[in-house]
N, C-alpha and C positions, 0 to 999 in steps of 0.2 A: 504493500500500500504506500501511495506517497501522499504527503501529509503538509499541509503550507500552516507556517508558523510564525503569523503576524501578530506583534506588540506592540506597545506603547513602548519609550526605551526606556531604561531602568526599572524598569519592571519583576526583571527573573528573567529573560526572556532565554538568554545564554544557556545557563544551567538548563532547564524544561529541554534546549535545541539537544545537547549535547546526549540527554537521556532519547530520546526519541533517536540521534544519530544510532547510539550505540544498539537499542532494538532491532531499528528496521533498516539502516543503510549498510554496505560493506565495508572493511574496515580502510581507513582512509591510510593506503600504503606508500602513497607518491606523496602525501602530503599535500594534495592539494588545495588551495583557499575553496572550500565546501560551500561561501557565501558566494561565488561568482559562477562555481561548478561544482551547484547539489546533486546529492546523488536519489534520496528518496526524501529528501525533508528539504525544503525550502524556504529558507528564514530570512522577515525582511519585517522593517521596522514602515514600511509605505502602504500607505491607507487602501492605494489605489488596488492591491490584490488580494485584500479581503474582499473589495466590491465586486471585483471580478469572480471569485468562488461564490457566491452566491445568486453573483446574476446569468454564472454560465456552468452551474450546476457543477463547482468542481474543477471546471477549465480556467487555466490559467497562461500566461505569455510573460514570462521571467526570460529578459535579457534575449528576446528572440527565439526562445527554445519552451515549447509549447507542452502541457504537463498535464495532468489530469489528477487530482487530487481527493482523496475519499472523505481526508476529515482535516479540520481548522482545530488548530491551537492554537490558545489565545493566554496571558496574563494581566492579572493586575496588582496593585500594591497601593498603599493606605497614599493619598494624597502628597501626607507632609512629604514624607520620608520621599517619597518618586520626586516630587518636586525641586527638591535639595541636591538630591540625585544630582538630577539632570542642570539644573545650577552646577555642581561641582565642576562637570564635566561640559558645559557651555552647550547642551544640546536641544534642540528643541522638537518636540513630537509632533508629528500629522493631527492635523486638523480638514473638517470638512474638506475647506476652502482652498486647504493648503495638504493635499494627501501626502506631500513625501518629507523627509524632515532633514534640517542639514546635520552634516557631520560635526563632530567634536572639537569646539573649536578653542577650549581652553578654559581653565576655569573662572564662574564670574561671578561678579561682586553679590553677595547676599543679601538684599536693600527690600521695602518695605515693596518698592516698584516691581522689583525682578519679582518676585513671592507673586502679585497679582497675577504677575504676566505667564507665569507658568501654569499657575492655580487657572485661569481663564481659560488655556489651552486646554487643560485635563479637561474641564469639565465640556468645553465646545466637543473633543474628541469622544470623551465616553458617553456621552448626552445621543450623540450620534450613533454611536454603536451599539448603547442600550437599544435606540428606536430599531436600527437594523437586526438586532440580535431577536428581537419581540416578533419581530415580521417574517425573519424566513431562518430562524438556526431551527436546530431540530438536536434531542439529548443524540442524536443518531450520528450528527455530520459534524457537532461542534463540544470542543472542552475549552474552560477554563479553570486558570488556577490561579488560587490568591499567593502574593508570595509570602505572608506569615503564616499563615495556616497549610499551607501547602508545598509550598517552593524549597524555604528555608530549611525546615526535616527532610525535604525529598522522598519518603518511605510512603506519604499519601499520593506521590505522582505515580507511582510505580504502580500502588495497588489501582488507581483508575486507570492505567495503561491496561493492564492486565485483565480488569473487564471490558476494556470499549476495544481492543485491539484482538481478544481472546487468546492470548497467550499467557506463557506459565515465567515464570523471573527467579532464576534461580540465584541462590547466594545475597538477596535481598541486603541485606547487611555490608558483603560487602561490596556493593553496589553503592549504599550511601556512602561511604565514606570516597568510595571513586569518583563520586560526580560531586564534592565537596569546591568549592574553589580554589581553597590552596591547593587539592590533591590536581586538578586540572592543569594549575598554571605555577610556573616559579615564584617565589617573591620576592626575588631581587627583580622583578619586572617594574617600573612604575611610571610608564610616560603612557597615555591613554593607547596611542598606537603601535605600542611592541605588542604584537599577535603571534597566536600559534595558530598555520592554518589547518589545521588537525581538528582543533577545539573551538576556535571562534573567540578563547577567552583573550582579553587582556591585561593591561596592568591597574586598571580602575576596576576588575571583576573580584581581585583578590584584598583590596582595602578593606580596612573597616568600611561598617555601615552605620557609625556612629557620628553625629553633626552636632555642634557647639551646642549648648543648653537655649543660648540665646537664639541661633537660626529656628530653633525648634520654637519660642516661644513667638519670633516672629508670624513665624506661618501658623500657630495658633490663633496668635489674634487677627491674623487675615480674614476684613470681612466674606471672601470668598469660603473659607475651610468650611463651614457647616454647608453649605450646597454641595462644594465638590466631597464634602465624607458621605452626606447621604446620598451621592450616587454609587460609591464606593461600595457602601454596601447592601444599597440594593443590585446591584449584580454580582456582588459577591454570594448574598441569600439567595439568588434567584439560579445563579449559572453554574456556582462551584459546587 
């Protein structure tokens, strides 16, 4: 089965890629960058081919080479923390308007301004996806996963792999510890763009996840966070 595996970025996305690599593609022996030349999982941070698997039932056009896909993975993650995220790493996520997202382009100042501007984007992008997600997913063709409840332990990705995929995962155990991120990537890595194209991870995948007391209290008191959390978990309640 090939499988397209579009996120929001900071999300989990990597980690979820790499478990799904290792079930259903063969093992990546050249080393190839998997993100430009997938083999059965095709991972992209652009709006635009989630739209396309559901408006062509599965059919997709990655980079000119045309795929047929049975089921959508998808992540999400509590507002602050993605938003900080994606601040750390200067990145910004698809939107309606704007399906594809730019590249990493350094990290940027954490101000009451930046907080709106990302918290805006979350919510314009899952606001949208909730609406599409309500109209044509089905528990048949689509998963999500929260990254604290799901992503973070990895042992609940595994067991919904196991039923929506129908296969059996053996060594469970040590499987999490393999798909851990330090176990994925070195940690003498840390400039966003040192990759391994094996894994997809990089040097921003193995940091802490932990953000100054104050960034966090920022984006507390953003009037946006209470909109963008209860969308958060209304498709968290609803999809995961």
């Amino acid at each position: 089965m090939k499988v397209l595996q579009y996120s929001y970025p900071r999300s989990g996305s990597t980690v979820v890629w790499n478990i799904l690599e290792d079930l259903l593609s063969p093992e990546n022996t050249e080393n190839k960058d998997r993100f430009f030349y997938p083999a059965n999982v095709i991972k992209t941070h652009d709006l635009r081919y989630f739209r396309q698997f559901y408006a062509f039932k599965g059919k997709i056009k990655f980079y000119n080479i045309d795929y047929k896909c049975g089921l959508l993975v998808s992540t999400i993650r509590h507002p602050i923390t993605n938003c900080l995220s994606l601040l750390r790493v200067g990145m910004v996520g698809a939107s309606p308007d704007k399906p594809s997202v730019t590249k990493a382009q350094g990290k940027e100042e954490v101000t009451n301004e930046t907080i709106t501007l990302k918290l805006q984007n979350y919510i314009n992008h899952y606001e949208w996806m909730l609406k599409q997600l309500k109209e044509k997913s089905s528990k048949r063709n689509t998963i999500l996963f929260d990254y604290d409840q799901q992503i973070k332990p990895i042992k609940p990705i595994l067991n919904t792999l196991e039923g929506k995929l129908g296969i059996l995962i053996l060594n469970k155990e040590d499987k999490i510890k393999y798909f851990l991120p330090p176990t994925l990537m070195d940690h003498g890595l840390d400039k966003f763009d040192q990759q391994d194209n094996s894994t997809l991870m990089h040097g921003e995948h193995v940091k802490s996840n932990k953000y100054p007391i104050e960034h966090e209290i920022l984006a507390l008191e953003n009037p946006l966070i209470e909109k963008a959390t209860e969308l958060y978990l209304e498709l968290r309640e609803q999809y995961t």
